[in-house]
Backbone as XML, in Angstrom:
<?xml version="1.0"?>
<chain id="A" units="angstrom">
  <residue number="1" name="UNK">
    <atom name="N" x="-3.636" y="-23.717" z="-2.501"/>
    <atom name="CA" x="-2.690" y="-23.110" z="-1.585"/>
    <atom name="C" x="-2.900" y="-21.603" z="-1.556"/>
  </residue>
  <residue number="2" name="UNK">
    <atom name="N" x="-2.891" y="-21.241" z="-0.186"/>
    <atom name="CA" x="-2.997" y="-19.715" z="-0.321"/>
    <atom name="C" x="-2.196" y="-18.709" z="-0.513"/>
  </residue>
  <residue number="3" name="UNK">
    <atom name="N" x="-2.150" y="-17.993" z="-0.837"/>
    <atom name="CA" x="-0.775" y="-17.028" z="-0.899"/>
    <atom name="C" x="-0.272" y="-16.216" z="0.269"/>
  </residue>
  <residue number="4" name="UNK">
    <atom name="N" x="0.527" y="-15.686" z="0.754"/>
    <atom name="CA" x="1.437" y="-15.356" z="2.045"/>
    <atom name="C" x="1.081" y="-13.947" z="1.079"/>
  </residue>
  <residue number="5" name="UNK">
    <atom name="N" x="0.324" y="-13.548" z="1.887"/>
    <atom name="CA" x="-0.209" y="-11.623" z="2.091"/>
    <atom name="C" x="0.592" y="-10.882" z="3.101"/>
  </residue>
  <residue number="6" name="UNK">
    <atom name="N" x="1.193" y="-9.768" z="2.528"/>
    <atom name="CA" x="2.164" y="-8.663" z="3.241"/>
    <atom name="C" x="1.151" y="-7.930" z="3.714"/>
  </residue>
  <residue number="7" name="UNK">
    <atom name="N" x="1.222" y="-6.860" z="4.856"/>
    <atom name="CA" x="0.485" y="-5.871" z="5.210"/>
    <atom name="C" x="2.110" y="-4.490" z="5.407"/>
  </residue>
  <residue number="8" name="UNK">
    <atom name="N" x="2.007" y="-3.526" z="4.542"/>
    <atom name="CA" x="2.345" y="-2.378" z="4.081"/>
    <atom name="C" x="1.672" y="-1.258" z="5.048"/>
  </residue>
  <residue number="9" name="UNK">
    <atom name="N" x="2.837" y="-0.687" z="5.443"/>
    <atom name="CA" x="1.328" y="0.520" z="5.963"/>
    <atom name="C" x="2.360" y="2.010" z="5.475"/>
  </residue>
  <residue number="10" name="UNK">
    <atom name="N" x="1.610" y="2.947" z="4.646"/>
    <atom name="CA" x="2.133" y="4.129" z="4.325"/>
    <atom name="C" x="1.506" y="5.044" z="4.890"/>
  </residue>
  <residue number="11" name="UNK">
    <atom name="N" x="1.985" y="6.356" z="4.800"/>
    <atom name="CA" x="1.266" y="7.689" z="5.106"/>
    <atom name="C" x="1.757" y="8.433" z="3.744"/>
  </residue>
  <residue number="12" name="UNK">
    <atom name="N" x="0.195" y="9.080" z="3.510"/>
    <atom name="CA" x="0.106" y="9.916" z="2.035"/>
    <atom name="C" x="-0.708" y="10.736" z="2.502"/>
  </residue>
  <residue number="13" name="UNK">
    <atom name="N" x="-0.791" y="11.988" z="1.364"/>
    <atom name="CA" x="-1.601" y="12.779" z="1.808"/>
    <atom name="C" x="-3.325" y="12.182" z="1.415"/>
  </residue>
  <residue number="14" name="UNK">
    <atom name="N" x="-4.042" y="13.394" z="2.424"/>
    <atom name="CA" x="-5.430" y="12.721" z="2.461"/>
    <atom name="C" x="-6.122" y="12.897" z="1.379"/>
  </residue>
  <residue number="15" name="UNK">
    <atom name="N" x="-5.561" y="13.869" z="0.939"/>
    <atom name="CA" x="-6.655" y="13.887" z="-0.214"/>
    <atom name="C" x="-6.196" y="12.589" z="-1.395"/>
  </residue>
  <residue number="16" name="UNK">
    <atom name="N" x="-5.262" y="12.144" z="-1.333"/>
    <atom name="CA" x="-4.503" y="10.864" z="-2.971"/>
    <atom name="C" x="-5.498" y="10.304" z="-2.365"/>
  </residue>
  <residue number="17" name="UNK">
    <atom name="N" x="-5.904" y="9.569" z="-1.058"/>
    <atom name="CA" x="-6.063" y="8.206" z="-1.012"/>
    <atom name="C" x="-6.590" y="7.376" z="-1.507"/>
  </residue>
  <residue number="18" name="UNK">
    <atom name="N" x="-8.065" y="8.337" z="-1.713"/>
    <atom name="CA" x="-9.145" y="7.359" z="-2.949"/>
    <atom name="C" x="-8.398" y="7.344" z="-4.002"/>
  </residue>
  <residue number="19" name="UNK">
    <atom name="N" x="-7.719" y="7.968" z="-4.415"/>
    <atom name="CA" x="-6.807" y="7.854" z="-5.791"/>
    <atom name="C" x="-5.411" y="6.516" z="-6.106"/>
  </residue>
  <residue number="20" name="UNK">
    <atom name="N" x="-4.851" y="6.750" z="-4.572"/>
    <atom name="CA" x="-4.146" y="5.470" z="-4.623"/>
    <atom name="C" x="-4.710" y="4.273" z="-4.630"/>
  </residue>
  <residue number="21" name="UNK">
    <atom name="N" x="-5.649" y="4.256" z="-3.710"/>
    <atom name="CA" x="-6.750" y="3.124" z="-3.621"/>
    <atom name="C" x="-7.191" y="2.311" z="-5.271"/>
  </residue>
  <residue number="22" name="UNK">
    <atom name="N" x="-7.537" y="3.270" z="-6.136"/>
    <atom name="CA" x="-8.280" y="3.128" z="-7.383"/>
    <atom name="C" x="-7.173" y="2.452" z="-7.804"/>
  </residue>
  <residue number="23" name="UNK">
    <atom name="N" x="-6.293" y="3.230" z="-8.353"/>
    <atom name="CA" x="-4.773" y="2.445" z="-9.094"/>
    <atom name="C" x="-4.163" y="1.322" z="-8.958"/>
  </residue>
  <residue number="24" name="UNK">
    <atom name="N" x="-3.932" y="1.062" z="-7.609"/>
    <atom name="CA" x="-4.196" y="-0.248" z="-6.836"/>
    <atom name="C" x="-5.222" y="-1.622" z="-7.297"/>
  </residue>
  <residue number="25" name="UNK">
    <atom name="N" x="-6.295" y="-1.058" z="-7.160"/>
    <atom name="CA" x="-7.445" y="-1.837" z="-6.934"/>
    <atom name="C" x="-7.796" y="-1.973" z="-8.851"/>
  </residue>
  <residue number="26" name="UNK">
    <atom name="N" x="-7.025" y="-1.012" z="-9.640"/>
    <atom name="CA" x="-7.141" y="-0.895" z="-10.922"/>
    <atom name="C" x="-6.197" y="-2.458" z="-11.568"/>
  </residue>
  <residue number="27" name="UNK">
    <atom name="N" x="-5.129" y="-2.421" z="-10.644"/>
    <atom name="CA" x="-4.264" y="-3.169" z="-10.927"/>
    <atom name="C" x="-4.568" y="-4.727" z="-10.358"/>
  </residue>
  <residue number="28" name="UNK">
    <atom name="N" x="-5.169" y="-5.657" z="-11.024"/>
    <atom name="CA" x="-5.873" y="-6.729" z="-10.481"/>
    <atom name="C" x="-4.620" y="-7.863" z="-9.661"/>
  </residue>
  <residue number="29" name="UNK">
    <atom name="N" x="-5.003" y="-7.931" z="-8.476"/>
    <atom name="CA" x="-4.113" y="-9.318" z="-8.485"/>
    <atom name="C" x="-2.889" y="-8.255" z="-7.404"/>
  </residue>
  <residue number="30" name="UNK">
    <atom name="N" x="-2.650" y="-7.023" z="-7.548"/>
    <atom name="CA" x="-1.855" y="-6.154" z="-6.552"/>
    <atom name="C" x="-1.708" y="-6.159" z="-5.267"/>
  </residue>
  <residue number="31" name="UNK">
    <atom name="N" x="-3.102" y="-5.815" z="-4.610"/>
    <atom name="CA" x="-3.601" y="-5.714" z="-3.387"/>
    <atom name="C" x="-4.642" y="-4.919" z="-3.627"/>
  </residue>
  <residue number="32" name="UNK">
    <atom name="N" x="-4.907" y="-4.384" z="-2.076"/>
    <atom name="CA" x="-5.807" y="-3.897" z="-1.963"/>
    <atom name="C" x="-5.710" y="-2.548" z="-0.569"/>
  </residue>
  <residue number="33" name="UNK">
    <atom name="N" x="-5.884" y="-1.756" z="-0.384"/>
    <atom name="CA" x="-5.186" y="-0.658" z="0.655"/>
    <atom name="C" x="-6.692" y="-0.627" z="1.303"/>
  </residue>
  <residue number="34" name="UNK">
    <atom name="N" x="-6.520" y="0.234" z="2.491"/>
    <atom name="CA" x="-7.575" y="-0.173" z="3.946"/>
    <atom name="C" x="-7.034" y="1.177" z="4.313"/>
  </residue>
  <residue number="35" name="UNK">
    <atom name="N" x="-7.778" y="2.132" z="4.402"/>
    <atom name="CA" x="-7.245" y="3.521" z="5.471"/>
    <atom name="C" x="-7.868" y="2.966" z="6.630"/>
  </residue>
  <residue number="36" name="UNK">
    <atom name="N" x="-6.498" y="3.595" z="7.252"/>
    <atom name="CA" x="-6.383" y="3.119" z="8.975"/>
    <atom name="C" x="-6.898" y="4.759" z="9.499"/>
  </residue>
  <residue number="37" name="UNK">
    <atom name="N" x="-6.306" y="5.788" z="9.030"/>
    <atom name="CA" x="-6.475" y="6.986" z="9.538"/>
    <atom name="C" x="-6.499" y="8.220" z="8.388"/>
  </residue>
  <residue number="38" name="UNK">
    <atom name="N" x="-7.879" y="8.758" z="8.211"/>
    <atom name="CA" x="-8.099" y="9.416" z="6.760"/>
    <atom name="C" x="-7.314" y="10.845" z="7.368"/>
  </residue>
  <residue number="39" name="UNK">
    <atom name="N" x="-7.430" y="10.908" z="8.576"/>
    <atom name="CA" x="-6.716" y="12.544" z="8.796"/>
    <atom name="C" x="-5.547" y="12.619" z="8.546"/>
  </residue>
  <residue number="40" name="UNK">
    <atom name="N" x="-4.451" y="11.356" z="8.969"/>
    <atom name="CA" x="-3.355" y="11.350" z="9.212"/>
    <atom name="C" x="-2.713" y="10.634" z="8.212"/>
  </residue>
  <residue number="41" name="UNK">
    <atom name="N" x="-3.676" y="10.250" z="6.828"/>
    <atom name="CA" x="-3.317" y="9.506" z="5.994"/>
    <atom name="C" x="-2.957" y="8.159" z="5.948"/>
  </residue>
  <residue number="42" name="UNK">
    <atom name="N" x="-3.007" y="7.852" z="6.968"/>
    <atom name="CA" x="-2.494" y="6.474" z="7.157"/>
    <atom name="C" x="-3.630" y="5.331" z="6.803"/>
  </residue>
  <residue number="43" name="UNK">
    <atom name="N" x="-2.231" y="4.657" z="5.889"/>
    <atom name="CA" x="-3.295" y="3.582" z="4.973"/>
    <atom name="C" x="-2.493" y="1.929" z="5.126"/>
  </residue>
  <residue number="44" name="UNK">
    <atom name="N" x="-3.038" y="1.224" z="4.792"/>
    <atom name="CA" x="-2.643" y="-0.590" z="4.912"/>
    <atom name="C" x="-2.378" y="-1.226" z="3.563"/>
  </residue>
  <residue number="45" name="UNK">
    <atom name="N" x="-1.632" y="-1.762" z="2.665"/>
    <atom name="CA" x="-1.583" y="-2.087" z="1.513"/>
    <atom name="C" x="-1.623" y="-3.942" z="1.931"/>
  </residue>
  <residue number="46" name="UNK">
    <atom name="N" x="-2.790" y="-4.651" z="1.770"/>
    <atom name="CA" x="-2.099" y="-5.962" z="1.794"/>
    <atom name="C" x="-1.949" y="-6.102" z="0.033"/>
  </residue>
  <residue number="47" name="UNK">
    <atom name="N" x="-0.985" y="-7.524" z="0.230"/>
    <atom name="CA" x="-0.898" y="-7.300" z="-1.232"/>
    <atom name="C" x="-0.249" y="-8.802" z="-0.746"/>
  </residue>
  <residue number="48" name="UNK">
    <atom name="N" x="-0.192" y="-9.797" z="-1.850"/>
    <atom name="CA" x="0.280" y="-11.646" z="-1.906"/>
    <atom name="C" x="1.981" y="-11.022" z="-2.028"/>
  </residue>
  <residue number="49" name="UNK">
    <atom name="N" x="2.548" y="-11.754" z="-1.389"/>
    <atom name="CA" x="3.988" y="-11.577" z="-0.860"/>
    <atom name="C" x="4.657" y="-11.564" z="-2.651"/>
  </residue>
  <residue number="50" name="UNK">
    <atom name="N" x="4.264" y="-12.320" z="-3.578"/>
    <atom name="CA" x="5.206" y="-12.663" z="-4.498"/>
    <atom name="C" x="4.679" y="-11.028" z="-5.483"/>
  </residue>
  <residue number="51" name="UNK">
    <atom name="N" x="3.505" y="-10.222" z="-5.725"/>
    <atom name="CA" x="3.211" y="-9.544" z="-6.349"/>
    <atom name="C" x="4.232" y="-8.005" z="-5.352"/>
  </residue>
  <residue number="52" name="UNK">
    <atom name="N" x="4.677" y="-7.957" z="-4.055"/>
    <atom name="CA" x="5.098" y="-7.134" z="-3.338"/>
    <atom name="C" x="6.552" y="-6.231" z="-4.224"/>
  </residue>
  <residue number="53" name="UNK">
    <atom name="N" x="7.227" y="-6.690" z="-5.746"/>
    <atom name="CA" x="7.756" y="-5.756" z="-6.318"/>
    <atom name="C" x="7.095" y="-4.884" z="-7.008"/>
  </residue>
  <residue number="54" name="UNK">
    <atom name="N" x="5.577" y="-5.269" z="-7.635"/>
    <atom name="CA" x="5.035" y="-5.222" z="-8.616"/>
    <atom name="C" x="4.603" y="-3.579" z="-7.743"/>
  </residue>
  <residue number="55" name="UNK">
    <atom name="N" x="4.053" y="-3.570" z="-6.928"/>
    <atom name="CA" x="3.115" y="-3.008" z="-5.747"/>
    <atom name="C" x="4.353" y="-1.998" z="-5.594"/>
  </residue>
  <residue number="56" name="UNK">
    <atom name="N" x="5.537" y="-2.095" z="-5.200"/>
    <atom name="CA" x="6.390" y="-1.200" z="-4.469"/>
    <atom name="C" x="6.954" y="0.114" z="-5.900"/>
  </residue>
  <residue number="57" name="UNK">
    <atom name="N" x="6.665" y="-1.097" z="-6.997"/>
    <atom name="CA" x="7.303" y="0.110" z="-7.947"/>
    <atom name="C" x="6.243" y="0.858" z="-8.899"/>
  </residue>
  <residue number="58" name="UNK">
    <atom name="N" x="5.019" y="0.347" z="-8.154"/>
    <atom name="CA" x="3.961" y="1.055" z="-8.207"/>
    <atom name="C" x="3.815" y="2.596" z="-7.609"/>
  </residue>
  <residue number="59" name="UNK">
    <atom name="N" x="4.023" y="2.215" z="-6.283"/>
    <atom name="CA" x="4.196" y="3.279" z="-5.823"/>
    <atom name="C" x="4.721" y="4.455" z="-5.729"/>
  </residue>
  <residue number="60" name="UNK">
    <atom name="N" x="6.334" y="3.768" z="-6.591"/>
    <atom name="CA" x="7.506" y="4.647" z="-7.069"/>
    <atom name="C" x="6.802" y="5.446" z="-7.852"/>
  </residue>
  <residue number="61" name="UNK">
    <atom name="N" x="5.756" y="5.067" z="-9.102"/>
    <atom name="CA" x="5.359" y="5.895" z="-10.027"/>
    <atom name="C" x="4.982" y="6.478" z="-9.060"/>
  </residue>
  <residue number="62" name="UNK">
    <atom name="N" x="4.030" y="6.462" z="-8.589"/>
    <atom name="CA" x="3.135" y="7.268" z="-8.101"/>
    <atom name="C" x="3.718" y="8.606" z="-7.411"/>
  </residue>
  <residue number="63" name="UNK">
    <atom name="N" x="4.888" y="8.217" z="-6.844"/>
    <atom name="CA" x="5.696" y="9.369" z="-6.628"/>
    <atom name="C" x="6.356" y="10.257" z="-7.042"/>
  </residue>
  <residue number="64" name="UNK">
    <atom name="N" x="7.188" y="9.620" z="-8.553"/>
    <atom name="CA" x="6.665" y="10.655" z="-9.598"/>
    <atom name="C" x="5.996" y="11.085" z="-9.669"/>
  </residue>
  <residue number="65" name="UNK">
    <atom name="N" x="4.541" y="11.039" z="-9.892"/>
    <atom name="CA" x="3.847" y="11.883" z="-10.196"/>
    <atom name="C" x="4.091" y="13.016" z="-9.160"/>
  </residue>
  <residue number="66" name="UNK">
    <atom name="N" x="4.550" y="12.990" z="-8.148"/>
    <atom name="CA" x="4.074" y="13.850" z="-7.033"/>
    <atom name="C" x="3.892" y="14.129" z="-6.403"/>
  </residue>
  <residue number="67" name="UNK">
    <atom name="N" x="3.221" y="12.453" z="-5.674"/>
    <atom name="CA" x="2.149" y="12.212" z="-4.338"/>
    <atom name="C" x="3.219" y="11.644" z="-3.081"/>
  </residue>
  <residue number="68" name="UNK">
    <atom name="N" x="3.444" y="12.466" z="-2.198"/>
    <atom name="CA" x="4.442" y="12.049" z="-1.581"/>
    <atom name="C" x="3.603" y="10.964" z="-0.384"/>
  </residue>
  <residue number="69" name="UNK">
    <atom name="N" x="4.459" y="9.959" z="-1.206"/>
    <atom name="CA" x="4.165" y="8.486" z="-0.026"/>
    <atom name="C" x="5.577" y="8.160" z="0.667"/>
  </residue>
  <residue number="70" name="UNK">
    <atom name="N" x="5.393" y="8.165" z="2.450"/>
    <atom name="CA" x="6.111" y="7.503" z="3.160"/>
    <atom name="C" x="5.624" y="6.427" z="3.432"/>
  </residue>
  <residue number="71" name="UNK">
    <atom name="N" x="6.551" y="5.425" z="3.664"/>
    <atom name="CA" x="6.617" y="3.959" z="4.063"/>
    <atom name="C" x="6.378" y="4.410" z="5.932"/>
  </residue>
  <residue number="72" name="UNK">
    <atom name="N" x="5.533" y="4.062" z="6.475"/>
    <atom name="CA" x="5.160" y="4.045" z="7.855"/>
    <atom name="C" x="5.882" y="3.810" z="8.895"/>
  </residue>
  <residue number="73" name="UNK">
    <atom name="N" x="7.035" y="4.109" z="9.135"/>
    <atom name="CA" x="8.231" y="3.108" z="10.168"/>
    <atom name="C" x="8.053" y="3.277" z="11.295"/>
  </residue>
  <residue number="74" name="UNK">
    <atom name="N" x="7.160" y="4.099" z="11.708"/>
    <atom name="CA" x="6.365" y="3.629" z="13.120"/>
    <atom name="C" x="5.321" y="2.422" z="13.527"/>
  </residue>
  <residue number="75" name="UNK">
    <atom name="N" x="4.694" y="2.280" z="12.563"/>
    <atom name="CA" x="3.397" y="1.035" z="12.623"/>
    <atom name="C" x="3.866" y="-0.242" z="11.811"/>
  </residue>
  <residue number="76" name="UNK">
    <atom name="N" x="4.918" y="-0.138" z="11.023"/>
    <atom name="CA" x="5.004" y="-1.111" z="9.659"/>
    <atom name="C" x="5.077" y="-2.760" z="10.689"/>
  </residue>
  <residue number="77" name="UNK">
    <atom name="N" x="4.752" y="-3.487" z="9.623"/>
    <atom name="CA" x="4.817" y="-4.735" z="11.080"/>
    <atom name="C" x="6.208" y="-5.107" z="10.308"/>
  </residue>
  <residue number="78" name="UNK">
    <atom name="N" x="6.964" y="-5.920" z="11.224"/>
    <atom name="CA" x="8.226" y="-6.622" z="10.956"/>
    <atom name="C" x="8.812" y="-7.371" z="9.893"/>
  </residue>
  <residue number="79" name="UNK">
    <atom name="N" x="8.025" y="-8.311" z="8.566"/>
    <atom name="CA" x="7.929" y="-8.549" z="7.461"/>
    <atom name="C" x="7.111" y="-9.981" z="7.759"/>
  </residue>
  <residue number="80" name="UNK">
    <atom name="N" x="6.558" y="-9.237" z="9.301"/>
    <atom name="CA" x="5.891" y="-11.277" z="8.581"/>
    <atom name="C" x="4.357" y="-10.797" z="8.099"/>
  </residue>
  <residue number="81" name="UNK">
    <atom name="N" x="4.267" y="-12.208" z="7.440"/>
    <atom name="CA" x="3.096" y="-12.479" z="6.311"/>
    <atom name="C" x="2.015" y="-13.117" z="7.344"/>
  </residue>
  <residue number="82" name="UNK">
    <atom name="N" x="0.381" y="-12.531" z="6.924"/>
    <atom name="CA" x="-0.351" y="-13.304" z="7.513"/>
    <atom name="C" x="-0.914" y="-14.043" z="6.194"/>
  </residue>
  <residue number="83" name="UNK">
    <atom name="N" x="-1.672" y="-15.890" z="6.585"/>
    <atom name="CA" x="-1.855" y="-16.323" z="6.245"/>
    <atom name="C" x="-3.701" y="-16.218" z="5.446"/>
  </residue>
</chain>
């Protein structure tokens, strides 16, 4: 059975991205992020619907640290899952 994958879309600054990317991609089983737009920061997080707390309070750190991530509320898709 496959898992029901979220698609996330944030805007961060350009320079984190390879950095968010890594942490992410560090974190096995998370997701995986896709820049949509390196100027404008805009990036894609899919990630399996059930790992989507794991992923969000990921990000929280990450904002601690610093890196100011918005949640996309212009592009974000509606909450459905592709298969």
């Amino acid at each position: 059975m496959k898992p029901e994958i979220a698609a996330l879309r944030f805007i961060v600054p350009q320079k984190d991205i390879y950095y968010i990317s890594w942490i992410i991609d560090a974190a096995e089983g998370i997701g995986f992020l896709q820049t949509d737009d390196a100027k404008a920061g805009k990036v894609t997080v899919f990630s399996p619907k059930e790992q989507l707390p794991y992923l969000m309070a990921m990000m929280e750190s990450l904002r601690g640290e610093g890196i100011e991530i918005k949640i996309d509320e212009d592009t974000n898709n509606t909450g459905e899952t592709t298969a």
